[in-house]
C-alpha positions as CSV (number, residue, x, y, z in Angstrom):
1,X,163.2,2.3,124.6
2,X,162.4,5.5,124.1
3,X,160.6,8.5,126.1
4,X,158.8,11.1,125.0
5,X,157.6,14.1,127.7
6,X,154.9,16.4,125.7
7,X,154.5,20.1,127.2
8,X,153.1,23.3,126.0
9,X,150.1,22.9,126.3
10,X,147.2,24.9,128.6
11,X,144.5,26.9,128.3
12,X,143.7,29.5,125.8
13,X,141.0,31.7,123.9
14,X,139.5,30.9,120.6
15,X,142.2,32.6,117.7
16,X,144.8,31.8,119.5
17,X,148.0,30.3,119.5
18,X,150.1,27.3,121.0
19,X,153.3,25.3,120.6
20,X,153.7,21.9,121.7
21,X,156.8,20.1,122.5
22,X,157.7,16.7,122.6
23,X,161.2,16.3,124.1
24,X,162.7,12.5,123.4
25,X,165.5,10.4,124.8
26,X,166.6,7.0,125.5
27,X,167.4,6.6,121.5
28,X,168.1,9.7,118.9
29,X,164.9,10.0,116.8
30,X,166.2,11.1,113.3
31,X,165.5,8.2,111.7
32,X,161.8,7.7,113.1
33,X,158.5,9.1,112.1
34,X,156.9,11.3,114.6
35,X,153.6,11.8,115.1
36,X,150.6,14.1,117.1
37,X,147.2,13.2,118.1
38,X,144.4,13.6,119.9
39,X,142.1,12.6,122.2
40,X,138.8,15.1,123.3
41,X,136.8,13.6,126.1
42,X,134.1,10.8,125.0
43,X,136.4,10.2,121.1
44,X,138.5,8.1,120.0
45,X,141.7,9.3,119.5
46,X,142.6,10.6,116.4
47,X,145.4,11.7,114.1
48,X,146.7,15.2,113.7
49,X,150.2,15.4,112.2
50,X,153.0,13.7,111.5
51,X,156.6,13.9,109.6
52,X,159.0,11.9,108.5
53,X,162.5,11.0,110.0
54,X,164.2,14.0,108.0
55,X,161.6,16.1,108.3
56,X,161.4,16.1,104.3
57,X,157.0,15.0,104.4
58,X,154.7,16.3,106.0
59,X,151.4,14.6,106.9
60,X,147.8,16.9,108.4
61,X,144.7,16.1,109.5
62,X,141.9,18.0,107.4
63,X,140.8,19.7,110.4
64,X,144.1,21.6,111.1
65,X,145.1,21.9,107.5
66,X,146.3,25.5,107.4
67,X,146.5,26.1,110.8
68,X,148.6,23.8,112.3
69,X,152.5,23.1,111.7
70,X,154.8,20.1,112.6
71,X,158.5,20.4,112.6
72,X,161.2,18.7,114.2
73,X,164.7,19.2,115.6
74,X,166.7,15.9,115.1
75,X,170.4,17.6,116.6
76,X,168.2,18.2,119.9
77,X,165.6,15.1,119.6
78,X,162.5,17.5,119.9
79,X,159.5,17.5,117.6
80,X,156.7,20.7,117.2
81,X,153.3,21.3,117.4
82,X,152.5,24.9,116.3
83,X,149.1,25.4,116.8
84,X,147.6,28.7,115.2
85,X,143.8,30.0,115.0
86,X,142.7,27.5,117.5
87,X,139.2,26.4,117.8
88,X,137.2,25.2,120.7
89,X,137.1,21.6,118.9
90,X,140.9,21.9,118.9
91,X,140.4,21.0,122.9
92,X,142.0,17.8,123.8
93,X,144.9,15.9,125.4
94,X,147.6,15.8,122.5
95,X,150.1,12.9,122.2
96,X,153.5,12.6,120.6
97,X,154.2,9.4,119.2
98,X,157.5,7.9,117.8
99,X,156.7,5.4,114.5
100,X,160.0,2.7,114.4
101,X,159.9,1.4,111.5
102,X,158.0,3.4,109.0
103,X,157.2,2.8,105.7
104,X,155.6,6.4,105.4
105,X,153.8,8.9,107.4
106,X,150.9,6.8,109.1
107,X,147.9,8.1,110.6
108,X,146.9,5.1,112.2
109,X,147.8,5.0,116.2
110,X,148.4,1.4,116.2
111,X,151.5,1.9,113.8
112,X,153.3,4.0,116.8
113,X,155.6,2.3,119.1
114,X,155.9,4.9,121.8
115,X,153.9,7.2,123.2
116,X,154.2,9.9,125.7
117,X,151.6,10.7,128.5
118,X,150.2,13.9,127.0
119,X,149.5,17.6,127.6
120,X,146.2,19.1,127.8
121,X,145.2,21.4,125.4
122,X,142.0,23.8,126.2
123,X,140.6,26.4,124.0
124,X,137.5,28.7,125.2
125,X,135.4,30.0,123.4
């Protein structure tokens, strides 16, 4: 099993900035691919970012393609969000999710085995 406990996030004006974290235990994490998504009220959830178990690739959304930077600390089993330049469609409840047995970055939900419960992200504009 494995836990993952997302925080960082809150409320904040357009142009601004955030950093998520997704803190993991039960099981160390370096050899897993980590994942962020999304989920705005009345969407389907959606991809964001994700990176490999050594932190060596690096997958983005289109949407947050400049702006947005995933990183990950295997010695302390924490992943990143930083979120830069945020937008008011940037508003949602962001997920961490832990990938098992990857093959490579996927962007599809349904490859992720764990999930965590999410931290709201608001950005007014």
């Amino acid at each position: 099993q494995v836990q993952l406990v997302e925080s960082g996030g809150g409320l904040v004006q357009a142009g601004g900035s955030l950093r998520l974290s997704c803190a993991a235990s039960g099981r160390t994490i370096g050899s897993y691919a980590m994942g962020w998504f999304r989920q705005a009220p009345g969407k389907e959830r959606e991809f964001v970012a994700g990176i490999s178990g050594r932190g060596g690739r690096l997958a983005y959304a289109d949407s947050v393609k400049g702006r947005f930077t995933i990183s990950r600390d295997n010695v302390n089993n924490m992943v990143y969000l930083q979120m830069n330049s945020l937008k008011p469609e940037d508003t949602a409840v962001y997920y961490c999710a832990a990938d098992l047995f990857p093959l490579s970055i996927a962007t599809a939900g349904d490859e992720y085995d764990y999930w965590g419960q999410g931290t709201q992200v608001t950005v007014s504009s």
